[in-house]
C-alpha positions as CSV (number, residue, x, y, z in Angstrom):
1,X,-31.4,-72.3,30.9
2,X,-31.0,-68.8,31.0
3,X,-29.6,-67.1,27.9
4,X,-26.3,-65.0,27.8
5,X,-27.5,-61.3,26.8
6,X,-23.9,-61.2,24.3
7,X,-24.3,-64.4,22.9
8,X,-26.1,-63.2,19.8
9,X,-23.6,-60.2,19.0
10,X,-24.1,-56.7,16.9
11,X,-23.8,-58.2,13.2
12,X,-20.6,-56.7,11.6
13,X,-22.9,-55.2,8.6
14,X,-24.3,-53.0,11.3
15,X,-21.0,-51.7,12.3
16,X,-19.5,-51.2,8.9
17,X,-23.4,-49.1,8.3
18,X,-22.2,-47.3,11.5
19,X,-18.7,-46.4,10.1
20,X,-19.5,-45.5,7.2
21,X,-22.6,-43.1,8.2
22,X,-20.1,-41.6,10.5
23,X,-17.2,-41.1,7.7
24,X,-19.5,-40.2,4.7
25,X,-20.9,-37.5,6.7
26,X,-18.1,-36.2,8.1
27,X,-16.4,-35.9,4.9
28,X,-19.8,-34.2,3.5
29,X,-19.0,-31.4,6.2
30,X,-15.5,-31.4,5.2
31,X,-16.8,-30.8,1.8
32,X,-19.2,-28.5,2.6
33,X,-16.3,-26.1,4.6
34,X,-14.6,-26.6,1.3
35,X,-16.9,-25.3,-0.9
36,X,-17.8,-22.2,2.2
37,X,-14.0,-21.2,1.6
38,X,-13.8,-21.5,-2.3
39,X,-16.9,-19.9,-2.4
40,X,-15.7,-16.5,0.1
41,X,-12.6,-16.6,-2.2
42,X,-14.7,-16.1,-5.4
43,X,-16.8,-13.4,-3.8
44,X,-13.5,-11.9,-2.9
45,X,-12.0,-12.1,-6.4
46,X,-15.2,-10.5,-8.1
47,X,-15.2,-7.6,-5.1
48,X,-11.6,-6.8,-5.8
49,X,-12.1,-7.1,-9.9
50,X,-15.1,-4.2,-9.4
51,X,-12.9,-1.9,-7.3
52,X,-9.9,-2.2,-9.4
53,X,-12.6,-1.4,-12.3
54,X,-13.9,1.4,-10.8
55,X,-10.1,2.5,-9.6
56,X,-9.2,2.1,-13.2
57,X,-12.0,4.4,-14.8
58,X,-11.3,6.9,-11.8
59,X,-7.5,7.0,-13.0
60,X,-8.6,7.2,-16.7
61,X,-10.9,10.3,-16.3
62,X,-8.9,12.8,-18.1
63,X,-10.1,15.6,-15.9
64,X,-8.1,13.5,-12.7
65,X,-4.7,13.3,-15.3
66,X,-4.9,17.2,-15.6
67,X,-5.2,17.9,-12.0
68,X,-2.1,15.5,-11.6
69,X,-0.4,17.7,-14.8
70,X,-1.3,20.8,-12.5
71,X,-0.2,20.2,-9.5
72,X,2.9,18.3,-10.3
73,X,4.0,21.4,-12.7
74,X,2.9,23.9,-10.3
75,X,5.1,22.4,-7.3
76,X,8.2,22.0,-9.3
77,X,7.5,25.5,-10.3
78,X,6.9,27.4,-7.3
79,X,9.7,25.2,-4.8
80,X,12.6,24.7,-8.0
81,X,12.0,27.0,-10.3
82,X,10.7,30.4,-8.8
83,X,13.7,30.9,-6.2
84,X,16.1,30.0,-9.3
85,X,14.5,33.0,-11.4
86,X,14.2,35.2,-8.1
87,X,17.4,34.9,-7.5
88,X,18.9,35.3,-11.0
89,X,16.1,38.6,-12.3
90,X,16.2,40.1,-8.4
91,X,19.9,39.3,-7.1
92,X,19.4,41.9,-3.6
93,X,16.8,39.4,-2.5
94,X,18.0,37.0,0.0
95,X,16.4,33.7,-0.2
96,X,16.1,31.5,3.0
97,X,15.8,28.5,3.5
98,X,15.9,26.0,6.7
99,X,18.9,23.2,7.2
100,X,18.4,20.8,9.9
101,X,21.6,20.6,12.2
102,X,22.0,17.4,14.5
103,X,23.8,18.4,17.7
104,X,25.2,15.1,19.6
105,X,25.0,14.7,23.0
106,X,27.5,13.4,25.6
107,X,27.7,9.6,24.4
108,X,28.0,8.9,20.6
109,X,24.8,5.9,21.3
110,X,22.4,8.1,22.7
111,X,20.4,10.1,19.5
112,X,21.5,13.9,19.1
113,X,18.5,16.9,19.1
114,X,17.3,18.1,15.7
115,X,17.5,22.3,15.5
116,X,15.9,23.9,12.4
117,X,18.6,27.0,11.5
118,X,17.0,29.3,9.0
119,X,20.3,30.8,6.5
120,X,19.8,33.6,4.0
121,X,21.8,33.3,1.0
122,X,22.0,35.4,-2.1
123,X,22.1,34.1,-5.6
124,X,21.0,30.7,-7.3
125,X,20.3,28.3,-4.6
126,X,19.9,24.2,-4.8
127,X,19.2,23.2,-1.6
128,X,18.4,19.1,-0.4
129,X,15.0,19.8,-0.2
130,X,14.9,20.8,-3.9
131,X,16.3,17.3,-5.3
132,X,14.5,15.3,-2.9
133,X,11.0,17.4,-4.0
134,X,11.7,17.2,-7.7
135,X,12.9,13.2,-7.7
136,X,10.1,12.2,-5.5
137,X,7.3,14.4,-7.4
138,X,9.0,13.4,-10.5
139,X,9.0,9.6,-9.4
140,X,5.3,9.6,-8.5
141,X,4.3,11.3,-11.7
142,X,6.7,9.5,-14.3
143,X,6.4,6.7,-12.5
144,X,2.6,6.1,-12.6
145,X,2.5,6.8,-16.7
146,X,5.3,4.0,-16.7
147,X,2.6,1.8,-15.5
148,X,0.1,-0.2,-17.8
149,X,-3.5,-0.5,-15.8
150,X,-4.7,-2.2,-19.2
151,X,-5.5,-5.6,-18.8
């Protein structure tokens, strides 16, 4: 009598051994690209707590707020003010400044050419460059003490 090779089959405790080899250790890799991932996020977190530490010292060095103080006063100084007094203490002194003009061209869709036109004018000027200067120098200065970098 010759014996059928599948009459004894696999015993169903090997298979559910099989399975769940296969699933615990696929979820173990699962876990362990979990924990790769929290892990890079925590190493992020500390690198960007150290460089906003150091960016807040660097911002706190009062020799850095002066040098802000300076140059801030000094440009709305020498581009608002000085022109204004030149033109007020020295009135024979013309004082130019540059306007862009936008010529169009043939059809209103297509964009017109840019020409710089320098214009002397006499007496106490306030030009678009000088409220655009002040409010964005202003902005930028009053703007960063508005801030709180305390934590």
């Amino acid at each position: 009598m010759t014996q059928n090779m599948f009459a004894n089959p696999i015993p169903s405790e090997l298979y559910a051994l099989l399975g769940s080899s296969i699933i615990g250790s696929s979820m173990r890799l699962i876990s362990f690209i979990f924990m790769a991932r929290h892990y890079e996020r925590v190493l992020t977190l500390r690198r960007s707590n150290v460089q906003a530490t150091m960016v807040h010292r660097a911002r706190m060095t009062s020799s850095l707020q002066l040098v802000r103080r300076i140059i801030a006063l000094s440009a709305v100084f020498f581009v608002i003010v000085w022109p204004k007094l030149v033109a007020v203490f020295c009135p024979n002194i013309p004082i130019t400044i540059g306007i862009t003009k936008t010529t169009r061209k043939l059809f209103s869709f297509c964009s017109g050419v840019e020409n710089l036109t320098w214009i002397q004018l006499h007496g106490v000027v306030i030009t678009p460059l000088d409220t655009h200067l002040l409010s964005a120098i202003m902005g930028l200065y009053f703007g960063y003490t508005l801030v709180d970098f305390k934590r």
